[in-house]
RODODO-785510 format. One record per residue: z negated, y, x negated of N, C-alpha, C in turn; residue in three letters. Coordinates in steps of 0.02 Angstrom, whole numbers, plus 32768, in hexadecimal, padded with zeros to 4 digits. Each point is the difference from the previous one (the first is absolute). Layout:
N
ZYXZYXZYXAla ...
***
This chain:
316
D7734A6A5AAF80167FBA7FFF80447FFC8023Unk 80267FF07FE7804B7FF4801D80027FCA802DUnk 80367FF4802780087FD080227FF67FCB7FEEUnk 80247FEB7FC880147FAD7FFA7FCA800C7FDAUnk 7FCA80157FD17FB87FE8800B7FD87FDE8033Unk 7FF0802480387FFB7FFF80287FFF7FB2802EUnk 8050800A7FDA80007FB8801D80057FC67FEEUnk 80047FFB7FBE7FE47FDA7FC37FA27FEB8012Unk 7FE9803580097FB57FF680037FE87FCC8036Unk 803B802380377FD97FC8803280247FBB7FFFUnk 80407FE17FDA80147FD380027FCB7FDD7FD0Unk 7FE3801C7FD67FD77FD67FD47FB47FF98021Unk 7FF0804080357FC47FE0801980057FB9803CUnk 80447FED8009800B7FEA803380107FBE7FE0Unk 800C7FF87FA7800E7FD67FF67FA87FE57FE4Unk 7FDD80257FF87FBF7FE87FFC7FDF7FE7802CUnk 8014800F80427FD37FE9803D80327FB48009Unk 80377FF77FEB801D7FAB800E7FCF7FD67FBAUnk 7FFF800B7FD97FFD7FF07FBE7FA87FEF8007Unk 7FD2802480277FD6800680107FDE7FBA8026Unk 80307FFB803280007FC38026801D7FE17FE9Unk 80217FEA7FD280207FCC7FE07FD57FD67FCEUnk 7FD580297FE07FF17FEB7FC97FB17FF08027Unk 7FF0800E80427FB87FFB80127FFC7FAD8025Unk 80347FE07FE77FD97FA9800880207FEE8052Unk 801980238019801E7FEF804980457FDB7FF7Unk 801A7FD5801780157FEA80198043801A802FUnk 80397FCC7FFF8024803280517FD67FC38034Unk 7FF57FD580127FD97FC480107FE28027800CUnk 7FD5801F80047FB280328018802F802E8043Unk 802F80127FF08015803280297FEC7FFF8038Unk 801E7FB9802A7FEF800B80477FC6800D8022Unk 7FCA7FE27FD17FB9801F800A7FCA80247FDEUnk 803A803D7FEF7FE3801D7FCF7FDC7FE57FCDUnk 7FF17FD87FEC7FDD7FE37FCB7FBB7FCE801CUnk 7FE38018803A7FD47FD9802A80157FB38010Unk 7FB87FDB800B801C7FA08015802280188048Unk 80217FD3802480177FED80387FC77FFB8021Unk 7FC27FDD7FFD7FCA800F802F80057FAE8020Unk 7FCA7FEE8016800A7FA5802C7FD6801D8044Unk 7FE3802880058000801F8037800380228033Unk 7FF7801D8040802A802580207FDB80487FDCUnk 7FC27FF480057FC580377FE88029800D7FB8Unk 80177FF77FC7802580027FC280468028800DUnk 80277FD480448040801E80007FE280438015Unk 7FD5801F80237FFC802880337FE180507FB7Unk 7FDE7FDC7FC77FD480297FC68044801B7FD6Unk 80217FBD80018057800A7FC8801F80328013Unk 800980038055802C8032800E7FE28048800DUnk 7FCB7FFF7FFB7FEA803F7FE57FED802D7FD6Unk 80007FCB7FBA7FF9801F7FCB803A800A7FEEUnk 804C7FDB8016803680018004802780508001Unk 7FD58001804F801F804280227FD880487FCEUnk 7FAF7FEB7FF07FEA80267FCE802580237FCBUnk 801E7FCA7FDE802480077FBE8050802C800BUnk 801F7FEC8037803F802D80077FF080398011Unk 7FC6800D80378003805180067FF1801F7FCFUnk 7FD37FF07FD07FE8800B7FB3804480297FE7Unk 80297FBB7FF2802A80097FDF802A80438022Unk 80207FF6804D8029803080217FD380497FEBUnk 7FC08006801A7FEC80417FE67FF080037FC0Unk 80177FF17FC3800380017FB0802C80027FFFUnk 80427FEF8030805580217FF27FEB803A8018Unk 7FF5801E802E8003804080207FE1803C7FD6Unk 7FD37FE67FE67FDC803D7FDC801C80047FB9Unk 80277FB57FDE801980127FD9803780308003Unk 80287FF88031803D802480077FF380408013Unk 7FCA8009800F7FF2804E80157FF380377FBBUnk 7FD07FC07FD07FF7801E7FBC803B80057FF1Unk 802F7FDD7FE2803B800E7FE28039802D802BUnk 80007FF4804080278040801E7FC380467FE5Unk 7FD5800D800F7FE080387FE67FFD7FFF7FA4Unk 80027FE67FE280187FFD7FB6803F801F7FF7Unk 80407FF6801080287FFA7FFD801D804A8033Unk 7FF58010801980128039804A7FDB80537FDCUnk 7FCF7FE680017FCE80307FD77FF280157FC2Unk 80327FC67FDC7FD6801B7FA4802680417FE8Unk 7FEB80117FDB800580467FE280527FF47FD9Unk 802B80508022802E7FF27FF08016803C7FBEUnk 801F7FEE7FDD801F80347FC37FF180368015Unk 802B801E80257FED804380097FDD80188036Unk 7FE27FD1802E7FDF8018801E7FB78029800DUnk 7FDA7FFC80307FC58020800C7FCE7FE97FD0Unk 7FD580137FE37FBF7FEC7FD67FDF7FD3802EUnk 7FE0801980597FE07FD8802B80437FE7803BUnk 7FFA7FC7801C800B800B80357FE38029803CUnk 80347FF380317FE8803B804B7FAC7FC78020Unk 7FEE80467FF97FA87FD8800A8005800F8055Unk 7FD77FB880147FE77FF180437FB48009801DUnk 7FF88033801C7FB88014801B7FDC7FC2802EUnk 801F7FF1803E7FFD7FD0802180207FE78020Unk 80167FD1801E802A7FD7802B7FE77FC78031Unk 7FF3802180397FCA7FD3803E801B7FC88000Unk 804B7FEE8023801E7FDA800F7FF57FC87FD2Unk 801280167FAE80077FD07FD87FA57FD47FF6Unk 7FD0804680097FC27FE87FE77FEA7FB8804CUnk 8017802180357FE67FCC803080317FB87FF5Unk 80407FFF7FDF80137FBA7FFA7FCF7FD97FD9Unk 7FFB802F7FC57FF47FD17FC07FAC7FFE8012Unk 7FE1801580347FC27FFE800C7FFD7FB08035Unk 803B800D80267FF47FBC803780247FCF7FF7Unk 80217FF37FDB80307FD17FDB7FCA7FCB7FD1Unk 7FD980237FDF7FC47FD27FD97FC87FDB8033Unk 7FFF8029803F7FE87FDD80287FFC7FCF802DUnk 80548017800780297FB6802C7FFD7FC47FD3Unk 800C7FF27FB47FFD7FE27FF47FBA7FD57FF2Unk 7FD2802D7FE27FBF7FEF800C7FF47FC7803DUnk 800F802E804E7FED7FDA8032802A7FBF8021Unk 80427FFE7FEA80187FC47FFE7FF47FC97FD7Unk 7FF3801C7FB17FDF7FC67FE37FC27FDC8011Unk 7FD2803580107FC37FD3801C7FF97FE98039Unk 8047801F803980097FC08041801C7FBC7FCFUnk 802B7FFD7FDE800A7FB87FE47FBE7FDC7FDAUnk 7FD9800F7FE47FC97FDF7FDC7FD480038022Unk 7FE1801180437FCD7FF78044802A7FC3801FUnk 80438005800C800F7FCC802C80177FC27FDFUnk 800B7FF47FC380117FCB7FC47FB67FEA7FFFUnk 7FCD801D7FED7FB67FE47FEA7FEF7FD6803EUnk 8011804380417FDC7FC08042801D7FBF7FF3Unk 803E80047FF880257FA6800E7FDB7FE67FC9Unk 800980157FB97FD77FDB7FD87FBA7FD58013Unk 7FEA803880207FA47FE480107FFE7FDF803AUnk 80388016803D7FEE7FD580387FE27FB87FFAUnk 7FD37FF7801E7FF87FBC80157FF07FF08047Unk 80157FBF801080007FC980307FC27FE18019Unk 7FCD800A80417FE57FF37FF57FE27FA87FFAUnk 80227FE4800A80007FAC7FF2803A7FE57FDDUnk 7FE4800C7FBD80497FDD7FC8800F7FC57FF7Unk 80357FEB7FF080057FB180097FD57FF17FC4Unk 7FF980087FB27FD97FED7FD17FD380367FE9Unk 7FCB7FE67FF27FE0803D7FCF7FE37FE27FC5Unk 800D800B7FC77FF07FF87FCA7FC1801F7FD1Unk 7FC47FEF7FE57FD6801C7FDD8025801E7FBDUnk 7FEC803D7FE78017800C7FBC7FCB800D7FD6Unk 7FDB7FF67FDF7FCD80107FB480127FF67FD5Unk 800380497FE9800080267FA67FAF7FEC7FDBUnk 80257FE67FCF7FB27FF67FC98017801B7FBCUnk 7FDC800C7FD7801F80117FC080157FA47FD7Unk 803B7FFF7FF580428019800D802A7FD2800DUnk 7FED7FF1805080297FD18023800580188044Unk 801A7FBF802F7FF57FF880487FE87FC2801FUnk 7FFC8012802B7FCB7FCA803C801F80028032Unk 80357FE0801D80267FFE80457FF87FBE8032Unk 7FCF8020803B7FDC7FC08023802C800F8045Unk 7FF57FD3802180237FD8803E7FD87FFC8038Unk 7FD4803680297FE18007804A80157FD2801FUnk 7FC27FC6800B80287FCB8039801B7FAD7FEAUnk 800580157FB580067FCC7FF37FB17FCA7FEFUnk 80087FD27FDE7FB77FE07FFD801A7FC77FC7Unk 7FCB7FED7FA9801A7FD17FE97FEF7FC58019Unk 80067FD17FF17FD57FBD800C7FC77FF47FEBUnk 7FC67FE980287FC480077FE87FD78039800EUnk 80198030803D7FE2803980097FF0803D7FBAUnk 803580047FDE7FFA80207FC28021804D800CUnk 7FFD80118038800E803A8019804B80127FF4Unk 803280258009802A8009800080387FFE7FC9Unk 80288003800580427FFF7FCC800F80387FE4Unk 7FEE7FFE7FBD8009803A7FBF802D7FDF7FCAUnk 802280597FED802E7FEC7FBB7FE580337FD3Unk 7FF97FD47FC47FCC804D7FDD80377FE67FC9Unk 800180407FE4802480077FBB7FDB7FEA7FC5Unk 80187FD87FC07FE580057FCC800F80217FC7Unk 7FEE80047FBF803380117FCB80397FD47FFAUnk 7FF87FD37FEF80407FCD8007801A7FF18056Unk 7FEC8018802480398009803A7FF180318035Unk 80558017800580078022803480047FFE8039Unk 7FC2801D802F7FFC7FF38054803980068037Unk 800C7FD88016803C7FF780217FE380138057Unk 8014803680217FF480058037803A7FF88035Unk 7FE57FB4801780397FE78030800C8023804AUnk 8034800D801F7FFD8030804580387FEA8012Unk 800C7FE5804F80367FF28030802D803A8017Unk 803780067FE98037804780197FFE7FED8043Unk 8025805480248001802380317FC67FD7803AUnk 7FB980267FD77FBA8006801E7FD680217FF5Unk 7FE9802D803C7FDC80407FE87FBD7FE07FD4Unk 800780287FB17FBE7FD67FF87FD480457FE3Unk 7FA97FF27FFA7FF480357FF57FCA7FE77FCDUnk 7FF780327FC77FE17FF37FC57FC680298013Unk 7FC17FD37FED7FBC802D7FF77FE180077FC5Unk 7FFB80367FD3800580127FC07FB980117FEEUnk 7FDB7FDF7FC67FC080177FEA7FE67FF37FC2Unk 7FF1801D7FE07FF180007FA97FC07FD67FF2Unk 7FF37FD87FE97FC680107FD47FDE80027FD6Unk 802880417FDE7FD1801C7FC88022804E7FFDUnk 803A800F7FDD8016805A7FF180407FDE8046Unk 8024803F7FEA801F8019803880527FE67FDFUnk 801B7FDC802B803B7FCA7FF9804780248015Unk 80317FE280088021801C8030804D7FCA8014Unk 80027FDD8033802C7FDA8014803D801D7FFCUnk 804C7FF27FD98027800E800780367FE78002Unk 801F7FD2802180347FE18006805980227FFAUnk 801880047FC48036802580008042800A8037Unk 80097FB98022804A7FF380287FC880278053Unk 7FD7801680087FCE801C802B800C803F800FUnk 801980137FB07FF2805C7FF77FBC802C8029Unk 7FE47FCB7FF27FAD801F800A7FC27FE27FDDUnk 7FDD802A80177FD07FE37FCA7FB780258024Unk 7FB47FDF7FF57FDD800480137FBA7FF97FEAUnk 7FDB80367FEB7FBA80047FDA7FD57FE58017Unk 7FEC7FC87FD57FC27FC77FFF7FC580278006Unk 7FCC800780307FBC800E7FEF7FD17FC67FECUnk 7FD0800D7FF87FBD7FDA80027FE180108048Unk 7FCE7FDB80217FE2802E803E8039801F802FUnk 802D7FF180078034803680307FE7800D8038Unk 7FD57FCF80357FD3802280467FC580237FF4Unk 7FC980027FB97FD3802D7FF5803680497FD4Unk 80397FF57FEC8013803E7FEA803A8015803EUnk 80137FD7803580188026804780517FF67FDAUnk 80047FDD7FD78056800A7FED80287FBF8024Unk 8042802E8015803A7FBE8017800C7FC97FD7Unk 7FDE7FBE7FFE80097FDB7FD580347FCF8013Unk 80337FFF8044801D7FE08028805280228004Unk 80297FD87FF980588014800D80207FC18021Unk 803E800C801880177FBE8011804A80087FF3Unk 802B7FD97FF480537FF0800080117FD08018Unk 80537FFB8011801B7FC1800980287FEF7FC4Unk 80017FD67FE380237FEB7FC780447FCB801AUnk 804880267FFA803C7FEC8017802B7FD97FF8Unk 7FEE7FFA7FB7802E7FCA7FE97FCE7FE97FC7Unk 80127FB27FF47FE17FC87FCE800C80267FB9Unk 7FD37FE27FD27FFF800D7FCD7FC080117FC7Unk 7FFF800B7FBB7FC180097FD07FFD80477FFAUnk 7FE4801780027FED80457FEB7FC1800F7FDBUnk 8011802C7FC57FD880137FE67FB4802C801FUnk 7FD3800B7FE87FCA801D80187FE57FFE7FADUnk 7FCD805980107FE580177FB07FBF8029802FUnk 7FD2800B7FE07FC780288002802C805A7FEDUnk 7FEA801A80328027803F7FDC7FC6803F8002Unk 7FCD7FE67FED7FCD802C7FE67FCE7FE67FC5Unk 7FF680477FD97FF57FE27FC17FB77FFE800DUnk 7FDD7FA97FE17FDD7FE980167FDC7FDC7FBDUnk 8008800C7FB97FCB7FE47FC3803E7FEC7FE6Unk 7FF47FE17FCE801E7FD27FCB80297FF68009Unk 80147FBD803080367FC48009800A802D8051Unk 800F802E80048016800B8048805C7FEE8007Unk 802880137FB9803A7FDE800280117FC67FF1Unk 7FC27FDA800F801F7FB980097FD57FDC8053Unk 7FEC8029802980017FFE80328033800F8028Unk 80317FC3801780327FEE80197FEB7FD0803FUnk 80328001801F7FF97FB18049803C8003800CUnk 80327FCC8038802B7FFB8007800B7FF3805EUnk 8016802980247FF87FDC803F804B7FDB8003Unk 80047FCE802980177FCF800580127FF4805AUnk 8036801A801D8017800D804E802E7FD87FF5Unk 7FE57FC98031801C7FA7801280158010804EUnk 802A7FC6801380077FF680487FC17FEE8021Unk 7FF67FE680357FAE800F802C80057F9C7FE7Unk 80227FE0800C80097FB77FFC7FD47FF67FBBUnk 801280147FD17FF780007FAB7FC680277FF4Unk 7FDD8025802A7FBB80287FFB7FD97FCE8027Unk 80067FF780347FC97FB2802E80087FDE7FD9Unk 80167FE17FE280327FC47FCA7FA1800F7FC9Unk 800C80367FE67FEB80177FD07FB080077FF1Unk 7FEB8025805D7FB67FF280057FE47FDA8011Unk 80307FD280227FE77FAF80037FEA7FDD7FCDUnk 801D80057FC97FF27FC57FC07FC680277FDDUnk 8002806080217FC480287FCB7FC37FEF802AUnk 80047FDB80337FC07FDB80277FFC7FB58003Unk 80227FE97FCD7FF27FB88002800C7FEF7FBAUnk 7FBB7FC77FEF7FF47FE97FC6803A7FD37FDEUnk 8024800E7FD380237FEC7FBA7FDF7FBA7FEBUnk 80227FC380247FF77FC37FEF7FF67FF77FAAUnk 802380357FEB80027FE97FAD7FC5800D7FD6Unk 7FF0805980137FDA7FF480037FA28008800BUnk 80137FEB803D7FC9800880357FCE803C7FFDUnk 80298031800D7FEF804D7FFF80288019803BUnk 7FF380308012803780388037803480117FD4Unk 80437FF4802D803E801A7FBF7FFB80617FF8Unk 800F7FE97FBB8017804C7FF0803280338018Unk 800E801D80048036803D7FFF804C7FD77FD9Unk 7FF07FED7FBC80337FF07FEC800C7FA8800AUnk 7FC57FE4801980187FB2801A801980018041Unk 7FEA803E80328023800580398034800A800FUnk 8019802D7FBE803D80268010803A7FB77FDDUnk 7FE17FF07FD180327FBF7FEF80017FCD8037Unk 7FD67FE080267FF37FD6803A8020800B8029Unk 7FFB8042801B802F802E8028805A7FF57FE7Unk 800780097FCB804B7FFE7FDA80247FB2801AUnk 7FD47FDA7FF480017FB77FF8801E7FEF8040Unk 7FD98020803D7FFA7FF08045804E801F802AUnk 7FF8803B7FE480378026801D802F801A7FD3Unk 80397FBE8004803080177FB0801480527FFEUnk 8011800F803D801C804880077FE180317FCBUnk 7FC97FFC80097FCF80347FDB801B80187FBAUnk 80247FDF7FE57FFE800A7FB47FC8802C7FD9Unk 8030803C7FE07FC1802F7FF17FDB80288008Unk 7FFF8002804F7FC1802480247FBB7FBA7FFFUnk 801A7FC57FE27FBE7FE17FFD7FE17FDA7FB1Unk 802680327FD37FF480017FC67FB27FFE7FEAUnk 7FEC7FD97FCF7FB97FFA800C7FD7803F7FF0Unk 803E80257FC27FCC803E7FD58026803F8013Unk 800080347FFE801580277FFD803880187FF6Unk 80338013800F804780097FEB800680577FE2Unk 7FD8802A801E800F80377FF87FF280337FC1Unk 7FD17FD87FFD7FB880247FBC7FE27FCA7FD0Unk 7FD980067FD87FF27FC87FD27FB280277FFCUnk 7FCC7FDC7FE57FC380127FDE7FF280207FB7Unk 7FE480217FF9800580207FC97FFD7FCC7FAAUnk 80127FFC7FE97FEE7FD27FB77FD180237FE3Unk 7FCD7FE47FFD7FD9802A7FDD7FF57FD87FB5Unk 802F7FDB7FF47FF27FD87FAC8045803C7FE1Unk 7FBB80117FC2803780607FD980197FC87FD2Unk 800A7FD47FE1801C7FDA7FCE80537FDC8033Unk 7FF980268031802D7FCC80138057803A8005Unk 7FFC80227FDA802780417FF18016801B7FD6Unk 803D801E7FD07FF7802C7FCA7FF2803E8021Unk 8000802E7FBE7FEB8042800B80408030803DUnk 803D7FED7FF3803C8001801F80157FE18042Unk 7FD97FB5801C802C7FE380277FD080118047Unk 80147FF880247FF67FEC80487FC37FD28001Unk 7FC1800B80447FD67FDB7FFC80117FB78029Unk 80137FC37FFE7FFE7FD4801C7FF67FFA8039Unk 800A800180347FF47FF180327FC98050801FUnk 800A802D7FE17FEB8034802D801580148044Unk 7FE58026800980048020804A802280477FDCUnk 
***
């Protein structure tokens, strides 16, 4: 192989690896975080920058070994008139103990970063400012309110999802709050995307001994999506929720009216009469007190309402 082969070959493998990433749906917009959300939590910023740091050493040792292949391609290939073999190597200590403890350093630095990333993840507090109920059913949610009470002694304040609507789980930013997670029926799994975590629904979680408990602070206002991210029957992709991180003013605002009866009509307000009541009360709110969902939609399940070609209406 002549030179300017040589080097032809690798300008074209080099133009495959841009071309590669070009054509794979990224963005320059992705760059700064590698392609990962920004995170609304500290627990998120803390997951980002380690899958962050994950992905460059990846990358730095996939330059290194590439360049080692192609310096050894290139240093070594068989020349015109040269030898049939190259000069053969019996053993080499020095070299065998790098390439022996070099896989190990890295080994053991990576798993100091993912022991000490998971603790922050899981830490919890032991007296959180909120705690929230979570129940997975096939194929919704049930998000109740410890502490609260409706009118009429009707036990506490729940938002359950329907087919035609999506459960809105309301939560006050920068407050430790902590979710207690429990199925009942198959095995669920809470996942809130702007979180970058996510967390497997049991059934039974104290007769099966599993962590059914996490907590975050949520930093800044805003809708965020939430999906079931375990496959769970049928309609598991249209098991969606939306949490909804208000100022603390606009969350009291909120469970106040979800504990007091709706003059109109004379029922406990809803989720979405609260959150409008709430809007009404405190102009600020705009669309953190939107009545339905902003993030996700319910599944359509009318098939006439589609060609064979278009987009489903209002899908998720």
């Amino acid at each position: 192989m002549t030179r300017s082969r040589a080097r032809r070959r690798i300008f074209l493998a080099g133009m495959l690896g841009v071309l590669s990433v070009l054509v794979s749906g990224c963005s320059f917009a992705d760059l700064p975080t590698w392609g990962w959300p920004m995170g609304v939590t500290p627990q998120a910023t803390r997951m980002r920058e380690f899958w962050q740091g994950a992905t460059i050493a990846a990358l730095a040792i996939g330059v290194v070994v590439w360049g080692l292949m192609f310096w050894a391609f290139i240093v070594y290939h068989k020349r015109k008139n040269g030898p049939l073999y190259p000069k053969q190597t019996k053993e080499n200590l020095p070299l065998e103990l790098v390439y022996t403890a070099v896989p190990f350093l890295m080994v053991f630095v990576l798993f100091y970063f993912t022991v000490t990333t998971e603790n922050v993840a899981l830490e919890k507090q032991p007296n959180p400012d909120v705690t929230v109920d979570v129940v997975a059913f096939k194929w919704n949610w049930d998000f109740g309110y410890p502490g609260t009470s409706l009118p009429g002694g009707g036990g506490e304040v729940h938002t359950v999802g329907t087919s035609n609507e999506i459960p809105i789980l309301v939560l006050p930013v920068n407050k430790v709050i902590q979710y207690d997670l429990r199925s009942k029926d198959v095995i669920h799994s809470f996942w809130t995307i702007d979180f970058l975590f996510k967390r497997d629904v049991f059934p039974y979680p104290e007769q099966n001994q599993t962590d059914n408990k996490f907590q975050n602070t949520i930093e800044q206002t805003g809708a965020f999506v939430g999906r079931c991210a375990e496959l769970c029957g049928t309609y598991h992709g249209s098991m969606n929720f939306e949490v909804r991180a208000v100022p603390q003013d606009v969350y009291d605002t909120y469970l106040d009216y979800r504990q007091t009866v709706n003059p109109q009509t004379r029922a406990p307000y809803t989720a979405a009469e609260a959150l409008t009541a709430t809007g009404e009360k405190i102009s600020s709110c705009g669309e953190l007190c939107a009545p339905l969902a902003t993030t996700t939609a319910p599944m359509n399940t009318d098939r006439t309402a589609k060609g064979a070609n278009e987009p489903v209406p209002g899908g998720s």
